[in-house]
N, C-alpha and C positions, 0 to 999 in steps of 0.2 A: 267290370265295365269294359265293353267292346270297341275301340276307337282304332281304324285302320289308318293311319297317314301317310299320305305321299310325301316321302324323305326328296333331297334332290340326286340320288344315284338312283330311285325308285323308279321302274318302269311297267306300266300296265302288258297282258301278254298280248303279242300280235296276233292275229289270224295264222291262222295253220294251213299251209300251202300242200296243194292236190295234186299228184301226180296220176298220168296215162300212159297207155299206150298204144292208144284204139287208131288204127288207122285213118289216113289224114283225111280222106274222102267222109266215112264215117264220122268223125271228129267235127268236121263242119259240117254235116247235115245236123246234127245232133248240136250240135251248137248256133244253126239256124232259128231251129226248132223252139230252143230256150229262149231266143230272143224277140221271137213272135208272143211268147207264153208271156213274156216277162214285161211286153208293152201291154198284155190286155190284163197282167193279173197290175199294173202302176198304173192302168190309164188315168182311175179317178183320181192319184196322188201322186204330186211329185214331189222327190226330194231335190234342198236346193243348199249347198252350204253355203253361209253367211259368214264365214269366219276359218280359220284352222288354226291353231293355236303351235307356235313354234319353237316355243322354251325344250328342250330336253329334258324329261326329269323334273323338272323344277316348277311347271303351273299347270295344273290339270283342272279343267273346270268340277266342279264336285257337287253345284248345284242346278235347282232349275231357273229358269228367266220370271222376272219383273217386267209388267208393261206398263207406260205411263201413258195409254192410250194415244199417244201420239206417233206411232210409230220407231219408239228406241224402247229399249230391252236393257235390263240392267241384270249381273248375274254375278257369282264370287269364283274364284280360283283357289286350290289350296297347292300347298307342297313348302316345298323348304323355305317359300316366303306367298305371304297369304297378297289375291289381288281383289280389286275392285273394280268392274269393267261395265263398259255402255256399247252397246252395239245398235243399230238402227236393221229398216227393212232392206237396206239397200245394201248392207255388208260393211258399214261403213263403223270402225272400232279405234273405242280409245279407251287407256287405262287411269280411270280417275283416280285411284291411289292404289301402293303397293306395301304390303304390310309385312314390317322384316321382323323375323322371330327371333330370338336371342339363341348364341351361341348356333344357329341352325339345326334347330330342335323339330323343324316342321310343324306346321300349323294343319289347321281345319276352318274353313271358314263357311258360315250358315247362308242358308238362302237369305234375300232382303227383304226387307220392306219399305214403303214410299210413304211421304208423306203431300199434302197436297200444294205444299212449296219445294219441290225437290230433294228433301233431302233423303238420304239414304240408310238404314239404320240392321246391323245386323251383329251375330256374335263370332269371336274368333278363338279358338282354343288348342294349345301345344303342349302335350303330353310329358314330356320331359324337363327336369329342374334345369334352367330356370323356367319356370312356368309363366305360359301366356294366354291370360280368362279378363278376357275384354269386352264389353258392350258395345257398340261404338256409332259415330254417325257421321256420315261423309256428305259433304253440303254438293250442292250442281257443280261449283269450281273445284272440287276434290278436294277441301281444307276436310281433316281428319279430327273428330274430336272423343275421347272416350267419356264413355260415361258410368262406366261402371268396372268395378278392378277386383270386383268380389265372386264374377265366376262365369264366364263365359263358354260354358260349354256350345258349341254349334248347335244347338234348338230353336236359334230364328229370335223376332222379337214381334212384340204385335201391339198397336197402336191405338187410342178410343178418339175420339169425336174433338176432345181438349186435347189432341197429341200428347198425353201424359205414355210414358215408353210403359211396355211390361216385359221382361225378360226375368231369363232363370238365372238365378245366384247358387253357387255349387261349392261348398268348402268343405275341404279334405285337410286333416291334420295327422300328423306322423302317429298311427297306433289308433286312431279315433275312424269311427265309420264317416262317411260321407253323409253333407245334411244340406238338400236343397233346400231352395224356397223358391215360392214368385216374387217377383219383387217391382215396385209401381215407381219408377222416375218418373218426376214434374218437369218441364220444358225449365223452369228454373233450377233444377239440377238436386234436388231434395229426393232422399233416397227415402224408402219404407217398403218393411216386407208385410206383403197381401197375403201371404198361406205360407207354411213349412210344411214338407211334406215327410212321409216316413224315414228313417233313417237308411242308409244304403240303396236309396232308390235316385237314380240318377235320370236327371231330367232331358228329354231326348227329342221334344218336340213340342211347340205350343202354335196354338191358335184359338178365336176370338171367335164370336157369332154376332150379329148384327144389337143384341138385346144389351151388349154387353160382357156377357160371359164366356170367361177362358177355359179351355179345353188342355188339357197336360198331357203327354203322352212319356212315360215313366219307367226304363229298365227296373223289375224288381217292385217294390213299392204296396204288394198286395198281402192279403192274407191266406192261407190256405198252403198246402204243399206246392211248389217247385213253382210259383209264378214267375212266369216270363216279363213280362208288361204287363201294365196298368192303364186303364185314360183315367182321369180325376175333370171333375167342373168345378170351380170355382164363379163363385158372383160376381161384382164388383166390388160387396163389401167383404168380398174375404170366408165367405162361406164356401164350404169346400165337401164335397161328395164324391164316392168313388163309384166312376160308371159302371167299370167291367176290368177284369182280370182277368186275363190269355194266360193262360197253366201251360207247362210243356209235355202233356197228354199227346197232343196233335203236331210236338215239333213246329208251335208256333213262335217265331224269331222275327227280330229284323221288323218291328214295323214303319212302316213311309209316315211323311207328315200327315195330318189329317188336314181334312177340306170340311169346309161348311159350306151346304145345299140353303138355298132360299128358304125350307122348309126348318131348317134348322137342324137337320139330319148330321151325322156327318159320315164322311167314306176316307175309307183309307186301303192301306196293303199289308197284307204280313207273308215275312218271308218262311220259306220250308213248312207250310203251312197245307192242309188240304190232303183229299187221299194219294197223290204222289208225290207229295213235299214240295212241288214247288212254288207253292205262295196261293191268295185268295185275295179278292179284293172283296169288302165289307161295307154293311152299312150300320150303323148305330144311333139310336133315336137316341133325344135327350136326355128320355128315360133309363137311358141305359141295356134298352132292346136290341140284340146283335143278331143281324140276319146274312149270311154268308151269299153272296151276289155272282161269285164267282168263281170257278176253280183253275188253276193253271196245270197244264199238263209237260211242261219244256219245250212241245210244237209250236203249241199258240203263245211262250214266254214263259218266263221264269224267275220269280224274284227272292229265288234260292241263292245262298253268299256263296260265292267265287272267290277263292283267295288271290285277287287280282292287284292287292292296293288299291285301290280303290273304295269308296265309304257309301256300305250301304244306311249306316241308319242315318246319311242327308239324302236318301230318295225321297220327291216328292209323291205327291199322294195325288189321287188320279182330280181333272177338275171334271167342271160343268157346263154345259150348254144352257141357251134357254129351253129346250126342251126335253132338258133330264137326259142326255146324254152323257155319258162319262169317258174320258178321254186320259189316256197314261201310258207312261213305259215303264216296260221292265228291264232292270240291270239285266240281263241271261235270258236265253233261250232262244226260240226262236231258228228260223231256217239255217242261220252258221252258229248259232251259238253266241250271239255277241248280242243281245237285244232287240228291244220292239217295239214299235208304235200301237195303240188297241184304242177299238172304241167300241163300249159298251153301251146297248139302248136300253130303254128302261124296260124294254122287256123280256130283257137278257137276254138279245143278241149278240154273239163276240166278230167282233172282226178285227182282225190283226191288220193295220194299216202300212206297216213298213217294219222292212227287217234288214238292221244293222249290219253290213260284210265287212267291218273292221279295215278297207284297204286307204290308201292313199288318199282318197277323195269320198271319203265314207268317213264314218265315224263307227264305235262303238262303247257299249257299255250306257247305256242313257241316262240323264239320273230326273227327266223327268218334261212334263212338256207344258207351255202354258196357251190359250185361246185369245186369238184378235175376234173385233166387234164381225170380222169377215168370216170368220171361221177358219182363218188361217192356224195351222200349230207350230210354235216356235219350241224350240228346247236347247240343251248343251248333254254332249258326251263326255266324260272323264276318259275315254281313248281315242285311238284311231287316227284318221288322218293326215295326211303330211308325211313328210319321211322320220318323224320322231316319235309319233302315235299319242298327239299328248292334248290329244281334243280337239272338238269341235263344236260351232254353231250354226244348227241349221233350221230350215223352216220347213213345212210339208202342205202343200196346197192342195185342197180336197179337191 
């Protein structure tokens, strides 16, 4: 199991500083030059931060944003104490609760999910005894409540129509393999497992489609030599099928949360993936039909692991537009090496929208970006800006 934590002595790495020595005359034409190029290659986008995060070490955003379509943003922090944060369009941030780990073990905490009275509901997980595997749900006033103690790996949680919860339960016993399950909380707090799934397959990502049906995305979990991940579907009633199995033939790792398409598709990313390793975005029909949509080259992005501290298997997975456009970033790559904004058309055009420089008033490292009804993109870094590099929130207007 691969779980990277932000300790609180932990720091992401800075941008790597360039030295010259080109004469001064030279030096500013050439640096004229770039900044003509630089307003026509930004014009249609601009980036705008919303936030900088100033904790040391200690809280780096890890996920991507929640919108409650009203213009506030809701998104998690992890590190040697896990947070729960609300940002608006206007930069305007408050932390609704702050989640302290025992003994300072460092946490993980999962992107959120909303429901249609506010509340907030996600999981948080701390690698070292004492152990801390929590479901949990944070009302508008930031009251904290858990809901589950049986295994909260960071995979998110996902919600149906009765607000009954669905989250992963993940139990590890001293000498015994690991044994997920899904597992269905009632709003009256009644706990039951929906699917177990294979033994040593650690549960890494979940999401819902419109009909009903959950979608699992699984370190391990398959059959065959050397499987990497797995997706599984589940019904409602607990029926369970496995979609597709990613082998390490291809150096396929790391994969991002998965998205559901209107159509019922769904897309996602895998890391070290493709013929130059560095990642592919995908699309996969119900049926279990996998059609590779994309390749990453390290110019255009790269969603190959960096041993940065930082956590790639909480990248989000790219979304949607109404018109079948797909929109995402990658942790790496890109013009300095620190990440990328991209948007993908349905007829697999790439354009790279914005590229991370890691400085003071920048961000780096992305872990993902979410869509207003404007076409606005919001996101958070796990590095970068400020004088401590320890995130940001920003927005990018087409």
């Amino acid at each position: 199991m691969r779980w990277f934590l932000i300790y609180s002595q932990g720091q992401c790495n800075p941008a790597t500083e360039r030295k010259n020595a080109m004469p001064s005359a030279l030096k500013l034409c050439m640096l004229a030059m770039l900044a003509i190029a630089s307003l026509r290659s930004l014009s249609a986008q601009t980036e705008t931060i919303l936030y900088t995060f100033a904790q040391a070490g200690g809280v780096h955003p890890t996920s991507g944003l929640i919108s409650d379509g009203l213009g506030n943003f809701y998104g998690t922090a992890s590190g040697s104490s896990g947070l729960v944060f609300k940002v608006d369009d206007a930069g305007s941030f408050s932390s609704l609760y702050t989640i302290q780990a025992p003994s300072e073990i460092g946490v993980a905490v999962s992107p959120l999910t909303l429901d249609g009275q506010g509340n907030l509901y996600g999981n948080v997980f701390g690698d070292l005894p004492p152990t801390l595997k929590q479901t949990f749900q944070v009302s508008p006033a930031g009251t904290y409540k858990v809901l589950s103690t049986t295994g909260g790996l960071p995979a998110g949680v996902v919600l149906d129509a009765q607000n009954n919860v669905y989250a992963p339960s993940c139990i590890t016993q001293a000498d015994q393999p690991t044994i997920c399950s899904l597992i269905k909380i009632t709003p009256s707090g009644t706990v039951s497992t929906l699917h177990t799934f294979p033994k040593n397959a650690t549960l890494l990502g979940l999401t819902n489609d419109a009909g009903g049906n959950f979608y699992s995305t699984l370190e391990n979990g398959g059959a065959g030599q050397n499987p990497v991940f797995t997706i599984y579907k589940t019904t409602p009633t607990g029926q369970t099928t496995l979609l597709k199995t990613f082998v390490d033939l291809h150096n396929v790792t790391f994969p991002s949360f998965l998205t559901v398409g209107a159509n019922g598709n769904l897309y996602g990313m895998t890391g070290d993936g493709g013929p130059t390793h560095n990642g592919t975005i995908f699309r996969l029909t119900p049926a279990g039909k996998l059609t590779t949509l994309f390749n990453f080259n390290g110019t255009n992005g790269s969603f190959g692991f960096s041993d940065t501290g930082c956590t790639p298997e909480l990248q989000e997975g790219p979304v949607l537009d109404a018109a079948g456009n797909l929109y995402g970033a990658t942790p790496s790559g890109g013009s300095h090496g620190l990440g990328t904004v991209f948007k993908l058309s349905p007829t697999g055009v790439f354009t790279t929208l914005y590229n991370f420089g890691g400085s003071a008033t920048d961000g780096s490292i992305p872990n993902g970006v979410t869509l207003d009804n404007s076409g606005t993109l919001y996101g958070t870094t796990c590095s970068g800006g400020g004088s401590n590099g320890s995130g940001v929130v920003f927005k990018i207007t087409m």
